[in-house]
DOFIRO-912698 format. One record per residue (C-alpha): x, y, z. Coordinates in nm, 3 decimals. Layout:
<atoms>
<<X Y Z>>
...
</atoms>
This chain:
<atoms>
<<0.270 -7.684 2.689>>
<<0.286 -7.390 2.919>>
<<0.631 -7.315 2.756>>
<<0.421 -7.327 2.437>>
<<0.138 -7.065 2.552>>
<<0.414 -6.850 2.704>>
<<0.580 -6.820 2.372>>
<<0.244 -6.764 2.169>>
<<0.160 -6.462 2.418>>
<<0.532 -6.292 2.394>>
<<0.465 -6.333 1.996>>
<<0.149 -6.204 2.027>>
<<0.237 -5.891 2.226>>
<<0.531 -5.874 2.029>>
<<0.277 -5.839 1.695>>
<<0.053 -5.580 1.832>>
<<0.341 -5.345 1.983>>
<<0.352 -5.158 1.627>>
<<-0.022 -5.122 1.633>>
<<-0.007 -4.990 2.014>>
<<0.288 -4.769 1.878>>
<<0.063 -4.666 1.601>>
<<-0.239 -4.588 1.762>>
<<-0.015 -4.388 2.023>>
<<0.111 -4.145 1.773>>
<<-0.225 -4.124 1.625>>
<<-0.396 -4.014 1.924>>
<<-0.085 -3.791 1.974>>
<<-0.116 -3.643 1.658>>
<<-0.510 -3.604 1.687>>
<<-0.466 -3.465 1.998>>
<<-0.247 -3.167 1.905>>
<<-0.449 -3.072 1.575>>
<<-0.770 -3.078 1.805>>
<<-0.542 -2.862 2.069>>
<<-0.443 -2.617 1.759>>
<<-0.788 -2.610 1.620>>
<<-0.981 -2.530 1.947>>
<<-0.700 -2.237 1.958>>
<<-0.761 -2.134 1.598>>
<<-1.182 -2.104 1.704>>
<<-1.086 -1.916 2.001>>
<<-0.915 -1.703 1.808>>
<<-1.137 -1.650 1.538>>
<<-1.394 -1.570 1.802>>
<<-1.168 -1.306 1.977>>
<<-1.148 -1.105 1.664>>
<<-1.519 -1.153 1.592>>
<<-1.634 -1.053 1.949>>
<<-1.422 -0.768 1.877>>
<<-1.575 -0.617 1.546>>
<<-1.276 -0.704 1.374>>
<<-1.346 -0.907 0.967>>
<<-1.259 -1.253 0.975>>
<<-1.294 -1.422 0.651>>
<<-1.392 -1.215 0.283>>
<<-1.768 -1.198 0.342>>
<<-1.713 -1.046 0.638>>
<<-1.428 -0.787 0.551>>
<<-1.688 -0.669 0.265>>
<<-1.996 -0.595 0.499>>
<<-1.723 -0.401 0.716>>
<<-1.643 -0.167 0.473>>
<<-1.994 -0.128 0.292>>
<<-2.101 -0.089 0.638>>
<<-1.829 0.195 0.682>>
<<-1.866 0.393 0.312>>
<<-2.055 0.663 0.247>>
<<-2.318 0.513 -0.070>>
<<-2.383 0.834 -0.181>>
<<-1.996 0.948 -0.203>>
<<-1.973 0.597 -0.391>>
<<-2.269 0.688 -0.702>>
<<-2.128 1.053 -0.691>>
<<-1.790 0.925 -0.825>>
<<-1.902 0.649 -1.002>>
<<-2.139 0.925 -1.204>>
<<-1.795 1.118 -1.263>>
<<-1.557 0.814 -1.336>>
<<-1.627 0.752 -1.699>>
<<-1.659 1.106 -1.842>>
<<-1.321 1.210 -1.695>>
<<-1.168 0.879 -1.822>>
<<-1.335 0.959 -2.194>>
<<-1.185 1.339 -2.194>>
<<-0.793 1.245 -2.087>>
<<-0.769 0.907 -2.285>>
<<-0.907 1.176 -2.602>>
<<-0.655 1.460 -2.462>>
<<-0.381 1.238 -2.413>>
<<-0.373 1.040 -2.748>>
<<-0.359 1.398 -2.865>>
<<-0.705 1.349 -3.146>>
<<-0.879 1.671 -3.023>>
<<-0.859 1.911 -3.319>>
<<-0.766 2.222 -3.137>>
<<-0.415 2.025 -3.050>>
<<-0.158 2.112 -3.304>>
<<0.033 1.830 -3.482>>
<<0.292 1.613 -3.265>>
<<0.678 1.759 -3.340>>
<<0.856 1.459 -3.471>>
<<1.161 1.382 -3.251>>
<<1.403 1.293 -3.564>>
<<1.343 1.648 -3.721>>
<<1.653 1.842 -3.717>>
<<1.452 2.242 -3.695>>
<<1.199 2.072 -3.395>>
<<1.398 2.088 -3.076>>
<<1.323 2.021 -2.662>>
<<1.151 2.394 -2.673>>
<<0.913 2.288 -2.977>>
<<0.816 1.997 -2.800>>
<<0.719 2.143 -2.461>>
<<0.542 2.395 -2.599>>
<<0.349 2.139 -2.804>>
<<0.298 1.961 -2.481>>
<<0.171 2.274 -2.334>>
<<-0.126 2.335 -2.596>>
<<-0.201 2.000 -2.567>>
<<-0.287 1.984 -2.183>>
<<-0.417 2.391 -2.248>>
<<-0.636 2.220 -2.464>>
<<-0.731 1.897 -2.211>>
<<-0.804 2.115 -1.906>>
<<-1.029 2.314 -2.136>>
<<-1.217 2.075 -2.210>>
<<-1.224 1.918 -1.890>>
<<-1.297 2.214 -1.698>>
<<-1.671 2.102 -1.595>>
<<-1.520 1.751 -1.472>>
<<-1.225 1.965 -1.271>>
<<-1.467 2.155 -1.098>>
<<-1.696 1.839 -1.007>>
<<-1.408 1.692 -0.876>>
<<-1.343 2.000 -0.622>>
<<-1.673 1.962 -0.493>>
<<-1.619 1.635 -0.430>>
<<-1.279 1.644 -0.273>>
<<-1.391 1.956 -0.087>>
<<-1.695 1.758 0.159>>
<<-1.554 1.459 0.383>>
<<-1.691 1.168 0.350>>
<<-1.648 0.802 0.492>>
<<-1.325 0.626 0.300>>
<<-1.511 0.441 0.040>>
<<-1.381 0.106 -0.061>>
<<-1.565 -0.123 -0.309>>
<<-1.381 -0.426 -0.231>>
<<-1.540 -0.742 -0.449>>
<<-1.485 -1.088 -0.458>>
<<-1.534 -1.331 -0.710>>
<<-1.570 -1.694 -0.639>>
<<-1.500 -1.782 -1.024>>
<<-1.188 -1.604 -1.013>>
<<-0.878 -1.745 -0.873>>
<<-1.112 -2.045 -0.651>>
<<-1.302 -1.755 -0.410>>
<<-0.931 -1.596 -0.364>>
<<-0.931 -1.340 -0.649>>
<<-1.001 -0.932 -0.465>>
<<-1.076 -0.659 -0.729>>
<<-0.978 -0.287 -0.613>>
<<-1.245 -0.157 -0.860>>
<<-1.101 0.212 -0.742>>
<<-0.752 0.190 -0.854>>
<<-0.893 0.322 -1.196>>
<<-1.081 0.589 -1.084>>
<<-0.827 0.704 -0.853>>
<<-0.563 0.712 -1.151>>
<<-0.775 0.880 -1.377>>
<<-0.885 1.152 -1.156>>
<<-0.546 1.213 -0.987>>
<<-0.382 1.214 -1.320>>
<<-0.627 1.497 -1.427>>
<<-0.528 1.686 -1.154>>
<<-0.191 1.652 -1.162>>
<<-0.192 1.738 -1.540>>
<<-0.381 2.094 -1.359>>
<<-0.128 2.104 -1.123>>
<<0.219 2.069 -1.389>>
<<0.040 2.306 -1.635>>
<<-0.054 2.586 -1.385>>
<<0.315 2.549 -1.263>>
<<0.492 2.617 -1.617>>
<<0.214 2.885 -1.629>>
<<0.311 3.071 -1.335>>
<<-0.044 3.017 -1.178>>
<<0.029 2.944 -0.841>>
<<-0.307 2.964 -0.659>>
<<-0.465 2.721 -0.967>>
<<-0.128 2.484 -0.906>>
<<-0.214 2.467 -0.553>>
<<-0.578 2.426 -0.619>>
<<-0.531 2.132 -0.853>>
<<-0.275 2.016 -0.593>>
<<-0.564 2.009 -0.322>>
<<-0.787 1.845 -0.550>>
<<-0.525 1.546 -0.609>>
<<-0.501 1.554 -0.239>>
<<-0.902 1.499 -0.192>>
<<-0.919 1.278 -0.454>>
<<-0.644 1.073 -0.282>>
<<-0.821 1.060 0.067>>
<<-1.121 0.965 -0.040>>
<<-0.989 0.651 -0.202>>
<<-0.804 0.589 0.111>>
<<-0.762 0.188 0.077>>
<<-0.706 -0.005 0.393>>
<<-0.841 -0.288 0.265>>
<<-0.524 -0.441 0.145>>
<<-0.149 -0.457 0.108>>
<<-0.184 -0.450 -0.253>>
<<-0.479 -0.128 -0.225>>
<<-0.238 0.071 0.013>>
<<0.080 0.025 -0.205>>
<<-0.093 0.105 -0.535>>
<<-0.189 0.442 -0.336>>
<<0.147 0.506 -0.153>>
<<0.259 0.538 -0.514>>
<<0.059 0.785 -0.606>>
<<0.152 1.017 -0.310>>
<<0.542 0.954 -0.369>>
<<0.476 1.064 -0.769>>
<<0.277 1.370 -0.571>>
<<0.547 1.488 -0.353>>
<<0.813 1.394 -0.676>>
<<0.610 1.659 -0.879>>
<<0.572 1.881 -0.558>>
<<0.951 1.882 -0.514>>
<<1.036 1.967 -0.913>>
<<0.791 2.246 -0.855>>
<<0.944 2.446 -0.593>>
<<1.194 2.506 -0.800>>
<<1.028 2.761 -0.989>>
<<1.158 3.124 -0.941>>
<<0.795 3.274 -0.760>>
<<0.627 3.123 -0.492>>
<<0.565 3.350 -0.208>>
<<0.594 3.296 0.158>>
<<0.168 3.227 0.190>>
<<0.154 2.976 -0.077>>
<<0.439 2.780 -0.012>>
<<0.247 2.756 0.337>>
<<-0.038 2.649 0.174>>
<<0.167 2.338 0.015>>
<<0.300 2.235 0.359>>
<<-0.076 2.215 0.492>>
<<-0.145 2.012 0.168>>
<<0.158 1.798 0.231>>
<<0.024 1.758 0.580>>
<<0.194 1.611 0.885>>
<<0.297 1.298 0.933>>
<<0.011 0.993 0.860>>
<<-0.096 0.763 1.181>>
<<0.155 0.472 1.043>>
<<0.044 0.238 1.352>>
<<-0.326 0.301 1.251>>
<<-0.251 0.225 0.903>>
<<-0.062 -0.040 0.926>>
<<-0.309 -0.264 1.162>>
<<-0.596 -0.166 0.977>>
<<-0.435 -0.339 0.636>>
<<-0.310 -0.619 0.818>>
<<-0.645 -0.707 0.967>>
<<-0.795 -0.689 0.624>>
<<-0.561 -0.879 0.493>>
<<-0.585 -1.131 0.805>>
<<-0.946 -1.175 0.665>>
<<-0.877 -1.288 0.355>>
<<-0.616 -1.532 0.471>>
<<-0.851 -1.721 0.708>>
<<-1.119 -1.684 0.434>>
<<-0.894 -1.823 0.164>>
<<-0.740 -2.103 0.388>>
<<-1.102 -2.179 0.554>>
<<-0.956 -2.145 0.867>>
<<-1.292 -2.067 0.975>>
<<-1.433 -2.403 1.008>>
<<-1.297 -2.626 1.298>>
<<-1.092 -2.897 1.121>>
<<-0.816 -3.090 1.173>>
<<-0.666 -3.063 0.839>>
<<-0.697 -2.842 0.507>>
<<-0.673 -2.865 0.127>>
<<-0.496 -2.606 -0.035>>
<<-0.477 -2.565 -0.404>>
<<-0.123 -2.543 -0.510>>
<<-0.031 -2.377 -0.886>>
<<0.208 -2.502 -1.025>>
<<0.438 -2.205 -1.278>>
<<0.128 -1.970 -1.222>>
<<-0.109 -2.155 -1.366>>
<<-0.456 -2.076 -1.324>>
<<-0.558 -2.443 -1.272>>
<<-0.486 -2.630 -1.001>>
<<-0.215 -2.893 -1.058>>
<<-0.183 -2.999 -0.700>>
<<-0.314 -3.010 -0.365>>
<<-0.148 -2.940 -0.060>>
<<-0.317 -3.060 0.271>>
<<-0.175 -2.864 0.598>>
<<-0.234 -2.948 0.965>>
<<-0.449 -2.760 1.247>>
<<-0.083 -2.705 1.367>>
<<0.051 -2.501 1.066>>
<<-0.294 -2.307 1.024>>
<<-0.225 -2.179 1.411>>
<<0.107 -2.075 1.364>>
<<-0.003 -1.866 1.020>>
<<-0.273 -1.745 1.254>>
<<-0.029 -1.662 1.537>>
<<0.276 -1.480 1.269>>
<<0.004 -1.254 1.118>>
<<-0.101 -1.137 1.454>>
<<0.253 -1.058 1.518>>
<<0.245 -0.877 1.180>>
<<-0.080 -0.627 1.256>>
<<0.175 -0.523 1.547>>
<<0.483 -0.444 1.322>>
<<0.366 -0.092 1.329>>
<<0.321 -0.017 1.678>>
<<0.619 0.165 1.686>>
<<0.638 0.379 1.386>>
<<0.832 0.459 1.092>>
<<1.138 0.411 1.261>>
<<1.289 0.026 1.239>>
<<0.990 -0.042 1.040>>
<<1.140 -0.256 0.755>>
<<1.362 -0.410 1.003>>
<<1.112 -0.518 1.190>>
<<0.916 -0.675 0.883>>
<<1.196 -0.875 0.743>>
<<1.234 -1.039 1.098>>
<<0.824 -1.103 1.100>>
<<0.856 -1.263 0.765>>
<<1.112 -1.440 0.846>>
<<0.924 -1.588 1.150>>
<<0.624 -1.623 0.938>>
<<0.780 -1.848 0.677>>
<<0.905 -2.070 0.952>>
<<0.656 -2.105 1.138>>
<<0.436 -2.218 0.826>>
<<0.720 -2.463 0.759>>
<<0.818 -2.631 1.037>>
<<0.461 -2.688 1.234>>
<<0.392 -3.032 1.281>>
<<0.198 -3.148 0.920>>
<<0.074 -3.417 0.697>>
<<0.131 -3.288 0.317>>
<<0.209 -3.450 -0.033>>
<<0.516 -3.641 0.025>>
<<0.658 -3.498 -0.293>>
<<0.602 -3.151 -0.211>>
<<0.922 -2.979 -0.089>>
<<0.931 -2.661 0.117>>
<<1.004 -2.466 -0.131>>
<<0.708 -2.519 -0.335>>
<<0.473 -2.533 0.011>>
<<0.602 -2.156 0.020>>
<<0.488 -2.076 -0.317>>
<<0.147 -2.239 -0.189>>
<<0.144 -2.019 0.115>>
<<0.256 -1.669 -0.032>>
<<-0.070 -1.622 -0.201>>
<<-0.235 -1.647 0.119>>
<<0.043 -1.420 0.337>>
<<0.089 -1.057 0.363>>
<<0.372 -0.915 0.195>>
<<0.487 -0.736 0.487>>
<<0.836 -0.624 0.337>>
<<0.807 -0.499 0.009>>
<<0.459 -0.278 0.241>>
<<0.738 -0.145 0.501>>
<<0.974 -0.060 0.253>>
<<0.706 0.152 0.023>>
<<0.570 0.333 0.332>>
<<0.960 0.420 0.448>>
<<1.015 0.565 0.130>>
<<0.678 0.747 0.047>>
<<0.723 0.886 0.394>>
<<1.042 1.027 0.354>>
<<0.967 1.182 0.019>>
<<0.709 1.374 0.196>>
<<1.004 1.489 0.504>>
<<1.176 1.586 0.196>>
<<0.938 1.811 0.052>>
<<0.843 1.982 0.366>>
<<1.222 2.004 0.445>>
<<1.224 2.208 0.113>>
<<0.926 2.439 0.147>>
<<1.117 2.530 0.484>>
<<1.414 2.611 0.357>>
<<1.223 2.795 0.129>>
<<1.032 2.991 0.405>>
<<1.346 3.054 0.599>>
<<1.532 3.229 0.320>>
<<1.230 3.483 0.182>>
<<1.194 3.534 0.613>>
<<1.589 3.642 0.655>>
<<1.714 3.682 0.301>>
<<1.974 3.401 0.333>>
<<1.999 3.004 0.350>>
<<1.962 2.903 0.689>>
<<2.321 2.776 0.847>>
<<2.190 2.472 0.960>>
<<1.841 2.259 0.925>>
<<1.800 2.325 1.303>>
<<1.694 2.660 1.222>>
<<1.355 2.562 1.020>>
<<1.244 2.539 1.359>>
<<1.152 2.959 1.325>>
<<0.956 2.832 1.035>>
<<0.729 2.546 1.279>>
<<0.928 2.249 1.198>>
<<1.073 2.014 1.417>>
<<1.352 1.769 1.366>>
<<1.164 1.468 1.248>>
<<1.067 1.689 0.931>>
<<1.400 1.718 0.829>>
<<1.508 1.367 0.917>>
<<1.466 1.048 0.714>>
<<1.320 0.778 0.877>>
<<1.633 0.534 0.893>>
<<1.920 0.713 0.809>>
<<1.929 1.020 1.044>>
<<1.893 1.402 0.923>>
<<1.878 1.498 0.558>>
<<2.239 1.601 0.422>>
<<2.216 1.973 0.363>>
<<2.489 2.219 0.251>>
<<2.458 2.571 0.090>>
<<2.696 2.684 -0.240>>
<<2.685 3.097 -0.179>>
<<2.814 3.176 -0.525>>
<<2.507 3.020 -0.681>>
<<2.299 3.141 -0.385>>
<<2.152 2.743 -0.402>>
<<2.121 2.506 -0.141>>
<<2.106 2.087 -0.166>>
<<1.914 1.876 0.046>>
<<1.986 1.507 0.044>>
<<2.125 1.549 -0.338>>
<<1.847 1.746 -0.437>>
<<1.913 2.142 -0.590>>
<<1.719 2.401 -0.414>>
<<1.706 2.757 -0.606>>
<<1.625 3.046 -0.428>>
<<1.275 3.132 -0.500>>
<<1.211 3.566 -0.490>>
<<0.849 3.549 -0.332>>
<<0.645 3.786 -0.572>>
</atoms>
């Protein structure tokens, strides 16, 4: 009998040893996602206490709080009529354009056709002249960055972010520019550098830090700036006071570790605002698309665990640009390489058929794109090295009547040697061919230029 009740407990204990083994790894488990979500709260309040946007609501009130209004109706009121005069000028239906050359007729050659191009932008800025001058105004008075940033919760589930400005920015730059290439063909320097200020202004006071995707689209339009700068200067008649004038509109090197952590907090925001990492949970839906659908196919659920570890890798990523523009891309592949493991490998409970690679496509809607950012600002930054490397040469030789020997001697001409250096690959390459009285920096032709 004893035997009997001996046996019955030992098969008893024996039957509830999964359930203790269970209910072991489930207090583990809940213990660590409670761990990770008081740290994600913590967090959260840390960059609340500290002014910082922490979901979308919350990045939008920063930067209506941090716009000039009146800057935003004054370009709003010149948006549309300067997008209705170059759409007319550029399809070419004003009357006072002459007919388009045809490329397959044998008597209309290059000449006819830049000449036809001419009239037609003669015959744009004409018309545009009032909206040219509105826009000097503006770009002329500082005034708070202004960035409309909206969000739409029927677009994209609450994760779709309109840059309203990109427009207006493209328009208006693109009239200027348009100044700027004409005036240069024309030989009218001051008006070139003019127009070039205004595309400047314009430029600035669109300055997006409110995303990756903002900053980029704008970092383009300063490389295609300094690209048309650099063709420029090699026209035959800048003088020594003008081409100074384009280095102070080319400007001196931008606060990269500014720029860079402002983007990267906004885009923190809208991370923990799409992810809801704002409420204190254990776990989290996210949608998944599947082939870039618009509906959602699937659902991924994530742990407290994973959220902190996204949480920790993009505060790793606002410091990526501590250090400048040099080692910057380097430094963002290794970030985003840590970022994808870390949102891979923290401890999780997800759809059992969901693979890694398709949790990545999940999460790289919701992660900055720190590399392809780097590598725009490394190469929009040495664009404009390149261009002031140019206007210096250009200095140097109307100063002493010859090339200098070597780039270290644009220092007579206030440059120092990070002008003239790229910003991974050491100093530009830079020889001088004295039969054609030309010099090349990094593969680009430099003509002498006679300064009247």
């Amino acid at each position: 009998m004893k035997r009997k009740s001996l046996l019955a407990m030992r098969s008893f204990w024996i039957a509830l040893c999964p359930l203790i083994l269970l209910l072991a790894v489930v207090t583990w488990w809940v213990g660590i996602q409670l761990t990770a979500a008081i740290s994600i709260r913590h967090r959260i309040h840390q960059i609340r206490s500290a002014g910082l946007p922490y979901d979308e609501l919350s990045l939008s009130k920063h930067f209506f709080a941090s716009s000039s209004q009146a800057s935003s109706s004054a370009w709003f009121e010149v948006m549309h009529p300067i997008f209705n005069v170059t759409q007319a000028g550029y399809r070419a239906e004003s009357s006072s354009v002459p007919r388009e050359p045809s490329e397959n007729a044998p008597n209309e050659n290059r000449l006819v056709r830049e000449a036809w191009e001419r009239d037609l932008d003669k015959a744009l800025l004409a018309g545009a002249e009032p909206l040219l001058r509105r826009l000097r105004q503006l770009t002329q008075k500082p005034s708070t960055v202004w960035i409309p940033l909206v969000f739409d919760e029927e677009l994209d589930h609450g994760r779709q972010n309109k840059l309203a400005p990109d427009g207006i920015v493209d328009v208006c730059s693109r009239l200027a520019a348009t100044e700027f290439v004409y005036a240069v063909k024309e030989k009218q320097y001051d008006r070139a550098i003019q127009a070039l200020r205004t595309e400047s202004g314009c430029l600035a006071a669109f300055d997006w830090l409110a995303s990756i995707a903002g900053d980029s689209y704008r970092s383009d339009l300063l490389s295609k700036q300094y690209r048309r700068t650099q063709e420029a200067l090699n026209d035959a008649s800048w003088n020594d006071e003008q081409l100074l004038e384009l280095s102070q509109i080319v400007g001196p090197m931008p606060d990269i570790a500014k720029r860079w952590q402002s983007v990267i907090e906004a885009e923190r925001a809208m991370t923990l605002g799409g992810l809801g990492a704002t409420n204190f949970r254990l776990t989290y839906d996210i949608e998944f698309l599947v082939n870039n659908q618009r509906q959602p196919t699937n659902t991924v659920t994530i742990a407290a665990t994973r959220m902190n570890r996204i949480l920790q890798a993009i505060d790793d990523d606002v410091r990526i640009g501590e250090s400048g523009y040099f080692g910057l891309v380097m430094r963002a592949q290794n970030a985003r390489a840590a970022q994808w493991y870390a949102a891979l490998t923290a401890t999780s409970i997800s759809d059992c058929f969901l693979s890694h690679r398709d949790l990545r496509d999940t999460l790289a809607p919701y992660l900055p794109a720190v590399t392809t950012y780097a590598d725009q600002l490394k190469s929009t930054e040495t664009k404009r090295r390149l261009v002031l490397t140019t206007i210096g040469l250009h200095r140097y030789r109307l100063a002493n009547n010859h090339w200098p020997e070597s780039l270290d001697d644009l220092r007579s001409v206030g440059l120092s040697l990070q002008d003239w250096t790229s910003v991974d690959e050491g100093a530009f390459e830079y020889h001088v061919d004295i039969d054609s009285d030309t010099a090349t920096i990094d593969n680009e032709r430099v003509s002498a230029v006679d300064g009247s």
